[in-house]
N, CA and C of each residue as an Amber inpcrd file, in Angstrom:
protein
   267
   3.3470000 -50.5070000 -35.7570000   2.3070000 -50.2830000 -36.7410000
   1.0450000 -49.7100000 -36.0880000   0.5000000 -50.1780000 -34.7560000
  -0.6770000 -49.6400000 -34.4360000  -0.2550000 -48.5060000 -33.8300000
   1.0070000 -48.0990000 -33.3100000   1.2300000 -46.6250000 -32.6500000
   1.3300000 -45.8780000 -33.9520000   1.4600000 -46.2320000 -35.1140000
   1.5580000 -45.1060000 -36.0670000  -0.0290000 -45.2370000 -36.3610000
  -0.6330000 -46.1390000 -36.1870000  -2.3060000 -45.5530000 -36.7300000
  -2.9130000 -45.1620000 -35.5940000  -2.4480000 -45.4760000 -34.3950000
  -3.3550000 -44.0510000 -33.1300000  -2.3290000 -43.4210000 -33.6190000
  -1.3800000 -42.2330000 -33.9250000  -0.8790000 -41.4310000 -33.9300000
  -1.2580000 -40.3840000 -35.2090000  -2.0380000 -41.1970000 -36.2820000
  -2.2840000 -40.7380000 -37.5000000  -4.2970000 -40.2500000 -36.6830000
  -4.6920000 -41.3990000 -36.3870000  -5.6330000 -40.8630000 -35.5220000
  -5.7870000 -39.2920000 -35.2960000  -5.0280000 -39.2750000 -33.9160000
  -4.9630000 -38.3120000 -33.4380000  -4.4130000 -37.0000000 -34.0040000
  -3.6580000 -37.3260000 -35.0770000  -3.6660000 -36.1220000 -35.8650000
  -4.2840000 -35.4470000 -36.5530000  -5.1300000 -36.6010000 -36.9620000
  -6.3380000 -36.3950000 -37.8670000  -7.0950000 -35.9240000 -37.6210000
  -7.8800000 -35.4880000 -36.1230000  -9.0610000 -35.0390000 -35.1720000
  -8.5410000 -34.0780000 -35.0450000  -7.0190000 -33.6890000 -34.5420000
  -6.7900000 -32.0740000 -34.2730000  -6.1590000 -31.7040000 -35.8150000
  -6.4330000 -31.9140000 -36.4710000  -6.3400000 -30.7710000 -37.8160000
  -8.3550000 -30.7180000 -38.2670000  -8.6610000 -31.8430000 -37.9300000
 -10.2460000 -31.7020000 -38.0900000 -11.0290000 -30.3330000 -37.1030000
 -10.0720000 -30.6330000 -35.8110000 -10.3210000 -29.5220000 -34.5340000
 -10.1650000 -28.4920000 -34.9240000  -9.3500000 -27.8220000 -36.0410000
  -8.3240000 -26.5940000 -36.0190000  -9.4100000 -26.4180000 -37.1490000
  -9.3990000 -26.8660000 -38.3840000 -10.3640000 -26.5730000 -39.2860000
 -11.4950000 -26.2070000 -39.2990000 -12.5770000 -26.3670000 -38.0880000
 -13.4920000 -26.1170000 -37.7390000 -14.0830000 -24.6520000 -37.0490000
 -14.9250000 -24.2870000 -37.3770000 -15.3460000 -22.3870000 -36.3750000
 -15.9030000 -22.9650000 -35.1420000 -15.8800000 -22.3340000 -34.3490000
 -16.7930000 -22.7650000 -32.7920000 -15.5010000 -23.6270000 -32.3510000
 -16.5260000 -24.1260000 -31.3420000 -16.3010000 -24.9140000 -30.0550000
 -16.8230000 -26.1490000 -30.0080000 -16.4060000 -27.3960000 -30.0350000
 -16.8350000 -28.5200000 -29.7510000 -18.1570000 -28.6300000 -29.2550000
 -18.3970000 -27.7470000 -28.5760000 -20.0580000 -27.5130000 -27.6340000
 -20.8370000 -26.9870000 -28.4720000 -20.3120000 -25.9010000 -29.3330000
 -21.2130000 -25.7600000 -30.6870000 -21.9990000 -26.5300000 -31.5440000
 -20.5960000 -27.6460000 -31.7030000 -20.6820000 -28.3580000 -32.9180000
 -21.4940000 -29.1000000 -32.2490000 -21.9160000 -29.6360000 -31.3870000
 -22.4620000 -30.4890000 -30.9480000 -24.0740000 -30.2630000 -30.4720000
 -23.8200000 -28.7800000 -30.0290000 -25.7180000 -27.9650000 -29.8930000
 -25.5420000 -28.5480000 -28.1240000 -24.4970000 -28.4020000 -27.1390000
 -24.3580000 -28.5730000 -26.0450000 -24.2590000 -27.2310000 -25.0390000
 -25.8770000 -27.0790000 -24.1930000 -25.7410000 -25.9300000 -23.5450000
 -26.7090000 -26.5700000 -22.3470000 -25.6910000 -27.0630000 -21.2590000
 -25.8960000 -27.3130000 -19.9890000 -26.7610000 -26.3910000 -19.3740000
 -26.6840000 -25.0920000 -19.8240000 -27.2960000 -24.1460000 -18.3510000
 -29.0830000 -23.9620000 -19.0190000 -28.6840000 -24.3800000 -20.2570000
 -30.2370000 -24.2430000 -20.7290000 -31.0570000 -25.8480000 -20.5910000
 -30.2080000 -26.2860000 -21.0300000 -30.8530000 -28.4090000 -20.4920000
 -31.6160000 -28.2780000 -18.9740000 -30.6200000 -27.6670000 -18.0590000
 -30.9800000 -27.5060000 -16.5960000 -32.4970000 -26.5470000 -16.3710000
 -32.1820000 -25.4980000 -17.0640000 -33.6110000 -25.0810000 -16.9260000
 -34.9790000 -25.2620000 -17.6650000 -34.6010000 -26.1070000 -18.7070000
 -35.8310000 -27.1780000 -19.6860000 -36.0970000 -28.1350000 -18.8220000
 -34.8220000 -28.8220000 -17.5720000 -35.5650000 -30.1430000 -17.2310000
 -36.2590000 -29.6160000 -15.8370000 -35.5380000 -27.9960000 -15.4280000
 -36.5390000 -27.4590000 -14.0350000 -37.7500000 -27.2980000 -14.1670000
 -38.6030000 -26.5760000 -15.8220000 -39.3520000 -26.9770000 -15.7770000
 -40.5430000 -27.7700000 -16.3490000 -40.0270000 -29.1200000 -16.6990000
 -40.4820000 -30.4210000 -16.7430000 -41.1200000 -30.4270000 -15.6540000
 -39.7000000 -30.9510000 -14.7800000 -40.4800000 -31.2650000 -13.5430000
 -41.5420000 -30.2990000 -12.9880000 -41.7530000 -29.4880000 -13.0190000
 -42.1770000 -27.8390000 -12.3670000 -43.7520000 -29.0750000 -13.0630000
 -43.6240000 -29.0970000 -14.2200000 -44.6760000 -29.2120000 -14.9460000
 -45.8470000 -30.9170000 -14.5210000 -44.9290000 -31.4980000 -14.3430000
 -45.0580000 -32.7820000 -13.6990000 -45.4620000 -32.7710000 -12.4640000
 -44.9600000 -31.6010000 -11.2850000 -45.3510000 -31.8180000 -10.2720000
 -46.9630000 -31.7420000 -10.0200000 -46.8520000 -30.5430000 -10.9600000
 -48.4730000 -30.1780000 -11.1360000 -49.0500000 -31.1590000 -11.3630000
 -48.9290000 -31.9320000 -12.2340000 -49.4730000 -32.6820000 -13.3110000
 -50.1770000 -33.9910000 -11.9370000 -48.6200000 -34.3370000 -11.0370000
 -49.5590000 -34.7670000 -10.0520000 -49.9470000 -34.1830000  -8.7230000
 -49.9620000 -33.4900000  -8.7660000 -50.9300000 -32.8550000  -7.6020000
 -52.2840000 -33.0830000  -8.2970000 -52.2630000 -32.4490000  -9.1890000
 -53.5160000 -32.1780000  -9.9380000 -54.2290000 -33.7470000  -9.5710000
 -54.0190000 -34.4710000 -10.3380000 -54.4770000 -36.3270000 -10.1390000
 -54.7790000 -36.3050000  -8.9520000 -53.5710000 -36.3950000  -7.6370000
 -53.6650000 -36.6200000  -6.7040000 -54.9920000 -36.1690000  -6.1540000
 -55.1900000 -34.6070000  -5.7320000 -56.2210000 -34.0600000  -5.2310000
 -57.1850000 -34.7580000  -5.9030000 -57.7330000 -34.9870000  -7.6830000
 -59.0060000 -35.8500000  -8.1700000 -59.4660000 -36.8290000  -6.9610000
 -58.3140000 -37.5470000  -6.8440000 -58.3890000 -38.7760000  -6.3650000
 -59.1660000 -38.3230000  -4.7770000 -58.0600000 -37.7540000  -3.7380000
 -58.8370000 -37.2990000  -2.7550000 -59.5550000 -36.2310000  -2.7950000
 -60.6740000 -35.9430000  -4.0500000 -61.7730000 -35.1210000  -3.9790000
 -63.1780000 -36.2470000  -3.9100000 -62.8010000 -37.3260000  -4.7470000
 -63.9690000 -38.2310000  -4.7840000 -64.0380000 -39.2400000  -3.3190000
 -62.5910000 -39.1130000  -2.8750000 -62.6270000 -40.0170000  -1.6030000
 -63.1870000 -38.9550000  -0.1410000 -63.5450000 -37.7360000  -0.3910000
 -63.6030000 -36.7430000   0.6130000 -62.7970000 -36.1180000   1.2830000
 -61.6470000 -35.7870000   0.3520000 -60.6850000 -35.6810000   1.5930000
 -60.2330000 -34.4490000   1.0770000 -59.4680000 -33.3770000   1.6890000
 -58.9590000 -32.3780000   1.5350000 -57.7850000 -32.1750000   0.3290000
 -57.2910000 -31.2130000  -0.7360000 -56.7000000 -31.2430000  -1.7160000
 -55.4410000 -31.0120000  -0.9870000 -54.6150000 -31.3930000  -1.4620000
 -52.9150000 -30.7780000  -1.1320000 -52.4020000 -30.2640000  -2.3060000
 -51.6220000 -29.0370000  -1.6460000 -51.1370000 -27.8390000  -2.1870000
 -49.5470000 -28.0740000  -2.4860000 -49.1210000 -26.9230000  -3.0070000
 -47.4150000 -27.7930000  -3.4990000 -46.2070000 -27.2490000  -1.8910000
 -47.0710000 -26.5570000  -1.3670000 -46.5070000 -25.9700000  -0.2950000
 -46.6000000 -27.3640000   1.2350000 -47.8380000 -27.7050000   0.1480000
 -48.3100000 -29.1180000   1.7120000 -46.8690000 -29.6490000   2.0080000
 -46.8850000 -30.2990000   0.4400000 -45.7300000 -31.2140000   0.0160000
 -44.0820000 -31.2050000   0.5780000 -44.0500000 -29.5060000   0.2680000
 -42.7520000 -29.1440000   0.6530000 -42.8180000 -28.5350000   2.0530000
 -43.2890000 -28.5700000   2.9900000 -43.5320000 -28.1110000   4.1860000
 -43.3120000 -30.0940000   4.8770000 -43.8440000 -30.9090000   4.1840000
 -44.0320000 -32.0630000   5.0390000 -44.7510000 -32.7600000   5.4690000
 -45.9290000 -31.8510000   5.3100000 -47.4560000 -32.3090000   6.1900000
 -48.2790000 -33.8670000   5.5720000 -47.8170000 -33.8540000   4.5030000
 -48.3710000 -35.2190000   3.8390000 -47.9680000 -36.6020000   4.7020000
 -48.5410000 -37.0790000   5.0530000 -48.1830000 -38.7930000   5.7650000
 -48.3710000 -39.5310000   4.6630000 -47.2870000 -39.9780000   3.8020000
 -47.0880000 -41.2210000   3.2960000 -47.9660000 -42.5210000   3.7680000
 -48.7790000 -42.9010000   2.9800000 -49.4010000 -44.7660000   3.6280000
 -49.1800000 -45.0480000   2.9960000 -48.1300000 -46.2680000   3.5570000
 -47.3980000 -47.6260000   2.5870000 -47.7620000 -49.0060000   3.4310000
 -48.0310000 -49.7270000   2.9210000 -48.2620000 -51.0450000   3.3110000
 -47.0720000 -51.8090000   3.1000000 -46.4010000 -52.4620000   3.9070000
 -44.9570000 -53.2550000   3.7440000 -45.7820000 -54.4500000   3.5390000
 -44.5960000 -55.3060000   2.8670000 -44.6130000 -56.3290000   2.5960000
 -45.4120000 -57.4050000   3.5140000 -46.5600000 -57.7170000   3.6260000
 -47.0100000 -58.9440000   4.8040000 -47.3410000 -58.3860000   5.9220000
 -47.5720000 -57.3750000   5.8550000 -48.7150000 -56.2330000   6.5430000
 -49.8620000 -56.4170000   6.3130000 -50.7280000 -56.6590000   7.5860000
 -52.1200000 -56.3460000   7.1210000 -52.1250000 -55.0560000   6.4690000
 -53.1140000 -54.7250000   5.9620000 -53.2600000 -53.5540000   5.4490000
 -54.6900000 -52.9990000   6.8620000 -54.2620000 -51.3320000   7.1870000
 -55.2100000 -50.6140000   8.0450000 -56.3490000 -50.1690000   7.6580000
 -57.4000000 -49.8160000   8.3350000 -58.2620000 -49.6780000   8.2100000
 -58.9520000 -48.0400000   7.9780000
């Protein structure tokens, strides 16, 4: 009894499949290569977003702005305070 209702199932989806124009990816509004370049630039948009902050921050503290080239070149030193670290001076 339940192999004849998955079997009615599955018949049911591919005559639904066959009945249909397009492509499953259609029907659905699924286009990977365009998602990929909406979320490249998000981020693109975000990075800015903090640089931008960032530099605020070290403009009022005196300190030099960083560029997106700083970033990706390396030159930035991370300061993290671990756990039960004094913190430096």
């Amino acid at each position: 009894m339940a192999l004849l209702l998955i079997a009615g199932i599955i018949v049911f989806f591919l005559l639904l499949g066959g009945l249909t124009s397009g492509t499953g990816a259609d029907l659905l509004d699924w286009d990977p290569g365009g998602r990929a370049e909406r979320r490249a630039a998000v981020d693109h948009d975000d990075l800015q977003d903090m640089i931008e902050l960032n530099n605020r921050y070290r403009r009022e503290r005196g300190l030099a702005e960083l560029t997106e080239e700083d970033l990706a070149g390396g030159a930035v030193r991370t300061l993290r305070i671990e756990p039960g670290a004094e913190p430096r001076a």
